[in-house]
Backbone bond lengths (Angstrom), bond angles and torsions (degrees), N, CA, C in turn:
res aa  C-N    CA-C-N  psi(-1)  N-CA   C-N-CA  omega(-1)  CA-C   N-CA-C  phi
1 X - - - 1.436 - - 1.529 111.95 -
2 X 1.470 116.66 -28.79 1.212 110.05 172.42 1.584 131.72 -58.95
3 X 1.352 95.65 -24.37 1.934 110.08 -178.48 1.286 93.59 -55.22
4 X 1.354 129.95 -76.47 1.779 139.00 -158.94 1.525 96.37 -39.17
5 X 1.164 129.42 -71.59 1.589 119.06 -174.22 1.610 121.58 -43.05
6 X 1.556 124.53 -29.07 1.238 145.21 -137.13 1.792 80.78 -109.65
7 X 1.376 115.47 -69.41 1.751 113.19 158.66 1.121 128.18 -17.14
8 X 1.697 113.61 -54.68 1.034 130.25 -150.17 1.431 105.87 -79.54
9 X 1.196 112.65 -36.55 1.524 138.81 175.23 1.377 130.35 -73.52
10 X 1.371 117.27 -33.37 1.133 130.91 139.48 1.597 126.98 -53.91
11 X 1.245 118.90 -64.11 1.432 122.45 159.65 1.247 114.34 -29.76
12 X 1.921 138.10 -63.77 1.231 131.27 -170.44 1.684 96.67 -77.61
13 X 1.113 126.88 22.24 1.856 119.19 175.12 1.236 110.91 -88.49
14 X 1.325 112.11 109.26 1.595 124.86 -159.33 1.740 98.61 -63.08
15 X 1.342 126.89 -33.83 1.648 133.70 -176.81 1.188 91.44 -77.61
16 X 1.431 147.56 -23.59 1.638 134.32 164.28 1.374 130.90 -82.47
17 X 1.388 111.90 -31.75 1.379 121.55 153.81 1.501 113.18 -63.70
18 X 1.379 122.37 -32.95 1.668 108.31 -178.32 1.503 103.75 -69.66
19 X 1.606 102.88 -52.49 1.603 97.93 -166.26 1.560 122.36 -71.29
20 X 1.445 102.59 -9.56 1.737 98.33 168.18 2.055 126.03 -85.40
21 X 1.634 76.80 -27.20 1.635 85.17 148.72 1.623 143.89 -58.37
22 X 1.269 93.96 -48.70 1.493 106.06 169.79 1.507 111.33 -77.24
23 X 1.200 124.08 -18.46 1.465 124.70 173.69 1.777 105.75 -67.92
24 X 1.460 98.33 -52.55 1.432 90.62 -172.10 1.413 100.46 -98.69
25 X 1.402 133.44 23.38 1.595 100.92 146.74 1.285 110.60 -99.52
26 X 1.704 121.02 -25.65 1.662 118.53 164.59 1.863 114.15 -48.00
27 X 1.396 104.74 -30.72 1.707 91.71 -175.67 1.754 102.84 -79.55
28 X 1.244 112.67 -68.80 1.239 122.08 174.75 1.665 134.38 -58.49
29 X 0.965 116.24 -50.82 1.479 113.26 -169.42 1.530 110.73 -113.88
30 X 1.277 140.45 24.45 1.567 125.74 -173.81 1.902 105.32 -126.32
31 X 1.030 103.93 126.16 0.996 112.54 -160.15 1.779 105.21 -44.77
32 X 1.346 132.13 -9.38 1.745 135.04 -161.12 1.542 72.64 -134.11
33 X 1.488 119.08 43.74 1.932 96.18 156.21 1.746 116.84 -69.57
34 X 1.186 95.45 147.20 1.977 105.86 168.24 1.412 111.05 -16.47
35 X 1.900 118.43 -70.16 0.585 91.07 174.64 1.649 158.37 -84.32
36 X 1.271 116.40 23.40 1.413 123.21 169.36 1.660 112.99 -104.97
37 X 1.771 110.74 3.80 1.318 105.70 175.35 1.596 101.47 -90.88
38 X 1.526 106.99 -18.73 1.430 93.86 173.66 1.248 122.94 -105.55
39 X 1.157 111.84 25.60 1.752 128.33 163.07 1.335 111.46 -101.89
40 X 1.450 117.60 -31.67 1.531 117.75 153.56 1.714 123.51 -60.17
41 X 1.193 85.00 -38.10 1.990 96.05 174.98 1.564 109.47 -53.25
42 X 1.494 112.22 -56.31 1.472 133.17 162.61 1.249 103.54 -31.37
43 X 1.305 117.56 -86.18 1.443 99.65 -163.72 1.367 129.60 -87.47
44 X 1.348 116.99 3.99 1.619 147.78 152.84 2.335 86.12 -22.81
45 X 1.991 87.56 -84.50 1.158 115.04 -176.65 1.465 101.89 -34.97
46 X 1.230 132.38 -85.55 1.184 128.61 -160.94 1.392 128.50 -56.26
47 X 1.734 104.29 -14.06 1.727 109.32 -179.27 1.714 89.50 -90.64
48 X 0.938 119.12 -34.05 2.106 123.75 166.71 1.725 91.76 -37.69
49 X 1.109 101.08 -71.37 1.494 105.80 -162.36 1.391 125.35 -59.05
50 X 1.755 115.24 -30.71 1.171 135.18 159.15 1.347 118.41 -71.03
51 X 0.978 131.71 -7.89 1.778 143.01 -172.17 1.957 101.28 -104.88
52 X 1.312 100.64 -39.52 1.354 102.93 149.98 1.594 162.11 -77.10
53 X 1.338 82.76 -19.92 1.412 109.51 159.24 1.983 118.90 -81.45
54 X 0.794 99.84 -32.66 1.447 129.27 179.92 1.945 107.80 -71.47
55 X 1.075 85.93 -47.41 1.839 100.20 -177.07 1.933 102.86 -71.22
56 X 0.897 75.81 -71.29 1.965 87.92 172.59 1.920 100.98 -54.59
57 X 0.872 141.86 -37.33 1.238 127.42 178.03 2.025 109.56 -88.08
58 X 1.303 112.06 -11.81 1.421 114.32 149.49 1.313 120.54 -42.71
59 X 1.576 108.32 -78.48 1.477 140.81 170.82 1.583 95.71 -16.02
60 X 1.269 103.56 -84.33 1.739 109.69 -169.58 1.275 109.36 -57.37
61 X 1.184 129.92 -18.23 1.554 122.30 -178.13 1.450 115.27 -97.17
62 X 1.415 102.42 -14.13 1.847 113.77 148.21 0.986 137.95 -26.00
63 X 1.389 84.61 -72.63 1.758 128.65 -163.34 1.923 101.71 -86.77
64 X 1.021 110.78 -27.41 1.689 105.17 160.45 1.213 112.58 -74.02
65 X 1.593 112.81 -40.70 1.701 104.50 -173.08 1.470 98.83 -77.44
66 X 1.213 132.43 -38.42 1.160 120.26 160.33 2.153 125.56 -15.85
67 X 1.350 63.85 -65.07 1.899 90.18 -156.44 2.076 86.79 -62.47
68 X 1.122 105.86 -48.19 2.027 108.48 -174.88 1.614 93.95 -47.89
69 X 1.219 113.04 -64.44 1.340 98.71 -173.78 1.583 156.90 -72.67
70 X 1.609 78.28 -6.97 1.619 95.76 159.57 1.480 122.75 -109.30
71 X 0.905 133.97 -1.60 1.387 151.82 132.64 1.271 144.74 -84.56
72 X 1.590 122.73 117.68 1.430 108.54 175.55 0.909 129.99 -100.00
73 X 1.494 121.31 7.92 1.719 142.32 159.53 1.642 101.00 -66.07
74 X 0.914 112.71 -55.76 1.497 117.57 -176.13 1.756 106.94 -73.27
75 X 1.242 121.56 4.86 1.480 115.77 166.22 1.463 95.95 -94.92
76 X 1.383 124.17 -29.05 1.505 116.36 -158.69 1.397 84.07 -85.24
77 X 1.395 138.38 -58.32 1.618 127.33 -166.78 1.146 93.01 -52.96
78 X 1.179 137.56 -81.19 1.788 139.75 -155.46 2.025 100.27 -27.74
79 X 1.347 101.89 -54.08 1.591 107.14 -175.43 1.176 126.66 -56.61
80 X 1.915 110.13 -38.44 0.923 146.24 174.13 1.899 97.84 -61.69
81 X 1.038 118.66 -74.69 1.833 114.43 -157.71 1.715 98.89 -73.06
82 X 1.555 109.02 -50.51 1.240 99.52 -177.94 1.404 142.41 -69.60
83 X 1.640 105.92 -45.75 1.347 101.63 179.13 1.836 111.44 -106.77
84 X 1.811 107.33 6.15 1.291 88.96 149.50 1.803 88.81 97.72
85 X 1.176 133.92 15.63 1.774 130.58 -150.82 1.682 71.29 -101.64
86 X 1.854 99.75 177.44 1.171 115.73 -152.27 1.083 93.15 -169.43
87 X 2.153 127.81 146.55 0.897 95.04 165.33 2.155 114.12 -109.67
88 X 0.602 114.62 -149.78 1.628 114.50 -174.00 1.209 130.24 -48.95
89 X 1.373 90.79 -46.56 1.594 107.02 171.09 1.633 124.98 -95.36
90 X 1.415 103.60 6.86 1.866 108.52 -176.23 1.254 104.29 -103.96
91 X 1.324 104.76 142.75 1.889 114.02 156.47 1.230 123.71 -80.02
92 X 1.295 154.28 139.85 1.360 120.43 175.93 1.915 99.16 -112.02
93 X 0.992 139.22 167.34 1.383 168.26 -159.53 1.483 119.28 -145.47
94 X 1.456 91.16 100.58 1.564 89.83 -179.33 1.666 108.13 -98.16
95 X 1.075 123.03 128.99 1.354 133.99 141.97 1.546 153.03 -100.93
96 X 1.321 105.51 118.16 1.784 83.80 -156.91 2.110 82.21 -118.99
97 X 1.728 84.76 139.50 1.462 94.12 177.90 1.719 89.22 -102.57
98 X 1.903 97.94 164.83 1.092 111.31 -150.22 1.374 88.35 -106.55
């Protein structure tokens, strides 16, 4: 029986009524509630992760243009694997293992 009075007293505590207010209008109703700061966090992370993936696939596409332009053996392979070129007299044979 002692709890209910101890409730009761707490409840009329004007510093407990403010701060449960501001709790539930920060969760529910304010436009920067929690939860959309941690859906921003989310994809914060994943554009991190995409900005990195992205950076490292720079690098290598460097280092090929690199390599095309100081080589003209390496223009004929590049033509050769990627787009498949040929010259007049070749067949090419594709094989793809499974």
């Amino acid at each position: 029986m002692s709890l209910l009075p101890k409730t009761y007293k707490l409840l009329k505590n004007k510093y407990f009524i403010s701060i449960f207010i501001f709790l539930v209008w920060m969760t529910f109703f304010d436009t920067k509630d929690w939860r959309l700061i941690g859906e921003r966090l989310n994809k914060l992370n994943d554009l991190e992760k995409s900005e990195k993936q992205l950076s490292d696939q720079i690098i290598v596409t460097k280092q090929e243009l690199m390599l095309l332009k100081s080589n003209a053996q390496s223009v004929e392979q590049y033509a050769r694997e990627k787009y498949l070129m040929k010259k007049d007299n070749e067949d090419i044979f594709l094989v793809k293992t499974p």
